[in-house]
C-alpha positions as CSV (number, residue, x, y, z in Angstrom):
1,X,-34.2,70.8,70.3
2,X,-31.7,69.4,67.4
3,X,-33.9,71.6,64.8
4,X,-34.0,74.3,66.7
5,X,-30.8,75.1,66.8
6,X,-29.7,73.9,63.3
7,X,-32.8,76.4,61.9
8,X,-31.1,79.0,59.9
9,X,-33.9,81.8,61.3
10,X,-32.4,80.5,64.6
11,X,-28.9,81.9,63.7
12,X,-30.8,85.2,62.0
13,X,-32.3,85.6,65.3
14,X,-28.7,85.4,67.6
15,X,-27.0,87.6,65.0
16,X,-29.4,90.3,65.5
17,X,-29.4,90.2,69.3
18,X,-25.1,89.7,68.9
19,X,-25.3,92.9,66.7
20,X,-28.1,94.6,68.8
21,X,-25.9,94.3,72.2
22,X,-22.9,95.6,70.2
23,X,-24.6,98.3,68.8
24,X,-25.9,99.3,72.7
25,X,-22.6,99.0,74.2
26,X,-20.8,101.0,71.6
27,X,-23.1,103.8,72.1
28,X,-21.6,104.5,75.5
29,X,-22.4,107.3,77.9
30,X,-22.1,110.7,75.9
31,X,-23.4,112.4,79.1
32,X,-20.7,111.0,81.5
33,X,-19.9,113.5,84.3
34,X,-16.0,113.2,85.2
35,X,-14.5,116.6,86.9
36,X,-12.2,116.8,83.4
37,X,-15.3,116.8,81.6
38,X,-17.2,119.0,84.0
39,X,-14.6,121.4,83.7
40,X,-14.4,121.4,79.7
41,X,-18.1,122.0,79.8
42,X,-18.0,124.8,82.3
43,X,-15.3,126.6,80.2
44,X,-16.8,125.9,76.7
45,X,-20.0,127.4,78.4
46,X,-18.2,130.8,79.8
47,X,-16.9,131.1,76.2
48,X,-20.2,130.5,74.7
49,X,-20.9,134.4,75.7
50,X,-18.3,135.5,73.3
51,X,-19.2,133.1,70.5
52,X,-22.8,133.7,70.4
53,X,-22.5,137.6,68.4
54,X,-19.9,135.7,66.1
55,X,-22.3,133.1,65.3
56,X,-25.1,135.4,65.1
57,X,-23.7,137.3,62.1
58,X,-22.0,134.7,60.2
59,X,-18.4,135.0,60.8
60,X,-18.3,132.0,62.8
61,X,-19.8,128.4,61.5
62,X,-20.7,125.1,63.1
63,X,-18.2,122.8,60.9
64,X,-19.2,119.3,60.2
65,X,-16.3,117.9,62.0
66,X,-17.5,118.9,64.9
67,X,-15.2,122.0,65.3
68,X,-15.8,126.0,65.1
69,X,-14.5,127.9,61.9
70,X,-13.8,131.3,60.8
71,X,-16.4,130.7,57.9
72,X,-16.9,134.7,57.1
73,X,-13.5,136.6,58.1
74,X,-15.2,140.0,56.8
75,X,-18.1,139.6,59.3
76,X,-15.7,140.3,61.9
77,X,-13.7,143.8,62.0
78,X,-9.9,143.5,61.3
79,X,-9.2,144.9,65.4
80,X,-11.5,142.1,66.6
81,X,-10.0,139.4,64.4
82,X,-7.6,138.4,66.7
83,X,-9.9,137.6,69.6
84,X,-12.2,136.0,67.2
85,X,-9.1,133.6,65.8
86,X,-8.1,133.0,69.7
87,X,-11.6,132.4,71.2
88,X,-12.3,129.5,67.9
89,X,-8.7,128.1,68.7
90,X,-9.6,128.0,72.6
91,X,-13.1,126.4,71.7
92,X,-11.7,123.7,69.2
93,X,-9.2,122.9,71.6
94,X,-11.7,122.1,74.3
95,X,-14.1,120.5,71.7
96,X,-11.0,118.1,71.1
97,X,-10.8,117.7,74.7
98,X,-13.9,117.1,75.4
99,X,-13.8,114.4,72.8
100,X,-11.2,112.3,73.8
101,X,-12.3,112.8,77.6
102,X,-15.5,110.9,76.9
103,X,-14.3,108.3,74.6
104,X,-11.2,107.7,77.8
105,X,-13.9,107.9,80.7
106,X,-15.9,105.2,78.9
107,X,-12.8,102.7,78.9
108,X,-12.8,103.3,75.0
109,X,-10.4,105.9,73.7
110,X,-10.9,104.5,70.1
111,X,-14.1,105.5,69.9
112,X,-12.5,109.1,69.9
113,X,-13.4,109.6,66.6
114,X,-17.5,108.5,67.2
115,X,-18.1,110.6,69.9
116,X,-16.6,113.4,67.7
117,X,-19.4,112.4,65.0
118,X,-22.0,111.9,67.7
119,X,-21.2,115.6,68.7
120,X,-21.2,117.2,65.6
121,X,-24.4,116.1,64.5
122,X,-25.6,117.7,67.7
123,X,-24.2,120.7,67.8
124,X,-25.5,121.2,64.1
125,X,-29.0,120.1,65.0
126,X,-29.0,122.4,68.2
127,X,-28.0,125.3,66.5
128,X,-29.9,128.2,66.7
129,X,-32.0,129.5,63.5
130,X,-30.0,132.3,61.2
131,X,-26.3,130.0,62.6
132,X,-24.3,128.6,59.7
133,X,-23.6,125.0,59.6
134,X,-21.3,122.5,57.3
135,X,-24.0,120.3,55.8
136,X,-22.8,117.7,53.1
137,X,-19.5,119.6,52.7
138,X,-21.6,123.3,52.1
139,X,-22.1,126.0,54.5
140,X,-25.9,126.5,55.4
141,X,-28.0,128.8,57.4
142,X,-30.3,127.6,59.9
């Protein structure tokens, strides 16, 4: 039993299973279901309907941060601009929210900045073809 435990594949084998728990609980529940989030959804969802025309022709991108930007401001006529610039602050706003809701409802507000990443790469993989997307610090199109 001595060997065993002084065998160095022995410690390769705990450090894996250390770093393989670690790496489970870190992930933490992206789908939680509080009422804040509920309600973040529910609203980001209502918005969607304006959103999806401004993503369909461009003006509006997927960012790699996880956030929605203004990427064509010509895509969108100068009387509409407005709403456009107020519906992207509203969504980035609940985006944010929606962030730090999950990171706080899984006991871990510093993993904030994770689920933000986690989230990003989803929205960017989800996105519909002919939507533009930050890829590697360029805009793309689906």
């Amino acid at each position: 039993m001595k060997r065993f435990f002084a065998c160095p594949r022995w410690i390769a084998v705990l450090a894996f299973g250390l770093l393989l728990a670690g790496a489970v609980q870190a992930q933490g529940n992206l789908e939680i279901d509080t009422p804040a989030v509920a309600a973040l959804r529910q609203s980001m969802q209502q918005r969607h309907v304006q959103l999806a025309p401004l993503y369909a022709s461009g003006a509006v991108g997927l960012a790699a941060d996880g956030t929605v930007t203004l990427r064509d401001a010509s895509a969108v006529a100068l009387a509409q601009r407005a709403q456009a610039n107020s519906l992207i602050a509203a969504e980035n706003a609940d985006r944010a929210a929606l962030y730090r809701e999950i990171a706080r409802a899984n006991g871990r507000p510093d993993w904030e900045a994770e689920v933000r990443r986690t989230f990003a790469q989803r929205w960017i993989e989800r996105a519909r073809p002919g939507w533009w997307v930050q890829q590697g610090g360029n805009w793309v199109r689906k």
